[in-house]
ZAZAMAR-925805 format. One line per field, with one value per residue (C-alpha): residue number from 1; residue in three letters; x negated, y negated, z. Coordinates in steps of 0.25 Angstrom, whole numbers, plus 5000, padded with zeros to 4 digits. Layout:
# residues N
num NUM, ...
residu Ala, ...
X X, ...
Y Y, ...
Z Z, ...
//
This chain:
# residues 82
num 1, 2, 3, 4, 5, 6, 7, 8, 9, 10, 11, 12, 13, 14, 15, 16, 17, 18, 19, 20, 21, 22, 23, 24, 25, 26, 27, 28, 29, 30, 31, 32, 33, 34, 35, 36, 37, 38, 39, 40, 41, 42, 43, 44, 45, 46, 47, 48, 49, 50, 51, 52, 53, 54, 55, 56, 57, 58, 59, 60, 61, 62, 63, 64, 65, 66, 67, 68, 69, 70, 71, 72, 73, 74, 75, 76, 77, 78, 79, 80, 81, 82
residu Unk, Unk, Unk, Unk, Unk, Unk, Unk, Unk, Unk, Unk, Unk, Unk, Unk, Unk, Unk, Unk, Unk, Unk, Unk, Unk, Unk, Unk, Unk, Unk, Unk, Unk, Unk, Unk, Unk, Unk, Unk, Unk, Unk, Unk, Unk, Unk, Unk, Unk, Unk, Unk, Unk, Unk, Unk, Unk, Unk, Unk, Unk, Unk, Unk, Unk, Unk, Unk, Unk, Unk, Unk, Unk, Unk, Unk, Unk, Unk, Unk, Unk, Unk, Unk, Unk, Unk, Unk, Unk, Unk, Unk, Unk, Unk, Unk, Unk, Unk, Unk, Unk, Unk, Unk, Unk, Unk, Unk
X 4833, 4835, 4849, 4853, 4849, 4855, 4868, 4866, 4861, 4872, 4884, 4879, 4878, 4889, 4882, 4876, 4874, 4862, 4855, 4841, 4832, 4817, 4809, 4796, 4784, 4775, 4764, 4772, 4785, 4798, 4801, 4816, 4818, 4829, 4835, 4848, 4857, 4854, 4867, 4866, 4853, 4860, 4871, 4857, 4850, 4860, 4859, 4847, 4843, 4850, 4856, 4845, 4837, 4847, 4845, 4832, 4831, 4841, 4831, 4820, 4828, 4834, 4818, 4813, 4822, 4815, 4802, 4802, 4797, 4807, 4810, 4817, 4815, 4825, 4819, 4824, 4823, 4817, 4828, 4826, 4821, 4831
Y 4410, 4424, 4420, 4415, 4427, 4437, 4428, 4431, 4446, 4450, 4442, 4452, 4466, 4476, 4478, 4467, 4473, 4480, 4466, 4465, 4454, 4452, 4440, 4445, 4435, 4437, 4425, 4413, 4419, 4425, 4436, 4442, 4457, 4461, 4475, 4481, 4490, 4498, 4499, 4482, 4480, 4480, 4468, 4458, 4465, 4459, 4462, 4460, 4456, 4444, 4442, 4445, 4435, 4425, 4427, 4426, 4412, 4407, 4411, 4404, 4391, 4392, 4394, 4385, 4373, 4377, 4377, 4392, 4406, 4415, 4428, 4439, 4454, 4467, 4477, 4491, 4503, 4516, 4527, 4535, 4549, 4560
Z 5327, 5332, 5338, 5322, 5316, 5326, 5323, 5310, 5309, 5319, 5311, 5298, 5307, 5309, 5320, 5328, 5341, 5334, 5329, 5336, 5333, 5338, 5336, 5332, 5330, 5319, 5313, 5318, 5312, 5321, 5313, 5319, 5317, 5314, 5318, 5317, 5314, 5300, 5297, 5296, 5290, 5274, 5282, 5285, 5272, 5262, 5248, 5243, 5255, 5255, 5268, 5276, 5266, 5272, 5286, 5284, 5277, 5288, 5299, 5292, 5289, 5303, 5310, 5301, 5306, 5322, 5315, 5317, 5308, 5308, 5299, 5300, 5297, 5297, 5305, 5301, 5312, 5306, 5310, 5319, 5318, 5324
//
């Protein structure tokens, strides 16, 4: 599943080389943080929220058909202090 939605994320990015994605295991449920460049993060955000809605349902119906729990969460790095 992580290969599919770095497929995914990486196709949306201007900058792909920043995609980073950690498969995290929380109460039976593979939760896949997202982190990428801030610049990108309104791209996999979509309007309203759309587009990452979309990825999301495509994970679940993707995990579901291996019998797996799978969701996945933009993570958003605090900047940095100068």
């Amino acid at each position: 599943m992580q290969a599919f939605l770095e497929y995914v994320v990486k196709g949306l990015v201007d900058r792909p080389d920043a995609v980073a994605i950690t498969p995290v295991e929380r109460q039976g449920v593979t939760i896949y943080e997202l982190r990428l460049h801030p610049m990108d993060a309104g791209k996999i955000i979509g309007r309203d929220g759309a587009t990452i809605q979309a990825i999301r349902s495509l994970l679940q119906v993707g995990s579901l058909r291996k019998g797996l729990r799978c969701s996945v969460e933009l993570v958003e790095e605090a900047p940095r202090p100068r």
